[in-house]
N, C-alpha and C positions, 0 to 999 in steps of 0.2 A: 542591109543588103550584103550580099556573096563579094568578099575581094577590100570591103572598106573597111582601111586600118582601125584593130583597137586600139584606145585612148595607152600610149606609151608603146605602140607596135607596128613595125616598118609598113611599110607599104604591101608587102606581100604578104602579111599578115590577114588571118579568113577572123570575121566578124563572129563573135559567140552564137552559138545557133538561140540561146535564149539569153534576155534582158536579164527576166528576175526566176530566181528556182531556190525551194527550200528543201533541206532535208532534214531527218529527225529521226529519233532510235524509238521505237514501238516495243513494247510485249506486252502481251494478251487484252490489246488497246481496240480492238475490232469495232467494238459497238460503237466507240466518238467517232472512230476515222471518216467513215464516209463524207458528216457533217462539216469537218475538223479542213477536209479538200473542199469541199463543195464553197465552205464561206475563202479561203483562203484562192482560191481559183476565179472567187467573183472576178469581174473586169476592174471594181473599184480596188481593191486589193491588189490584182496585177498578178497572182504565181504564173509561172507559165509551165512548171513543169515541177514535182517532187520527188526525189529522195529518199526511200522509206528502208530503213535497216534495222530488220527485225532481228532480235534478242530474242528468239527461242518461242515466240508465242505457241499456243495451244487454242487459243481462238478459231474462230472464221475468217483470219485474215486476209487468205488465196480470195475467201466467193466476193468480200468486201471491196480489196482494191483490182481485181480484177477487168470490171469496167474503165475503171483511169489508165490500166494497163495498159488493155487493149485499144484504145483512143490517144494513147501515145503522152499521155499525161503523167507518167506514174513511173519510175522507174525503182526494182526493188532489190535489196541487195540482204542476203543473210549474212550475219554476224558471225555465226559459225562457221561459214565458209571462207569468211574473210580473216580472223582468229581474233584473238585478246583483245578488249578496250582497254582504255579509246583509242591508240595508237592507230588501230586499222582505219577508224570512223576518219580519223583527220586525215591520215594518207588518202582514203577513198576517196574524200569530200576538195582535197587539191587536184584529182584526178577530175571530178567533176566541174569544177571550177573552170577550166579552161572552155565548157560548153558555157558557161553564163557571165555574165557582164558584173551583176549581181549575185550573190548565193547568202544563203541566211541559214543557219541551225537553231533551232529551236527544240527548246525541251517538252515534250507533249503532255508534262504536268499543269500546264499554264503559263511557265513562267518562261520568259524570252531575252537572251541575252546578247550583246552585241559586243 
């Protein structure tokens, strides 16, 4: 709820707007993505919201995450606009943070690191 303290945050402190939120750097990753949100967005999993910073793809990536866009699930951010890795991923990624309670990066080859 609106107004109740985060864990180590005064009183006037506003509550993250999401629990748990992942983000992760994509190119020309189109055809898993869809599935890649669908399973990570289940209830049992928990995402409530992702992150996605695209590295130049040339895929379908707009027609793919487009749906989670627009459902306010999806937030997407170009690498190119943002400049050089990974320096920019982790500044970004502390800017998002302050929206979740949680935040997780994941590598979208499989492997996941904490």
């Amino acid at each position: 709820p609106k107004g109740v303290p985060v864990a180590g945050g005064s009183a006037s402190s506003r509550s993250p707007k999401y629990t748990l939120t992942m983000a992760t750097v994509v190119q020309d990753e189109a055809q898993w993505l869809n599935e890649w949100i669908e399973y990570h967005a289940l209830e049992a999993i928990g995402m409530e919201h992702f992150y996605i910073y695209d590295d130049g793809s040339r895929d379908e990536l707009q027609a793919v995450i487009w749906p989670f866009q627009r459902d306010g699930l999806l937030t997407l951010h170009s690498i190119a606009e943002l400049g050089p890795l990974p320096s920019t991923v982790e500044v970004d990624l502390r800017r998002c943070q302050v929206k979740a309670r949680w935040s997780m990066l994941t590598l979208r080859d499989g492997h996941c690191y904490r």
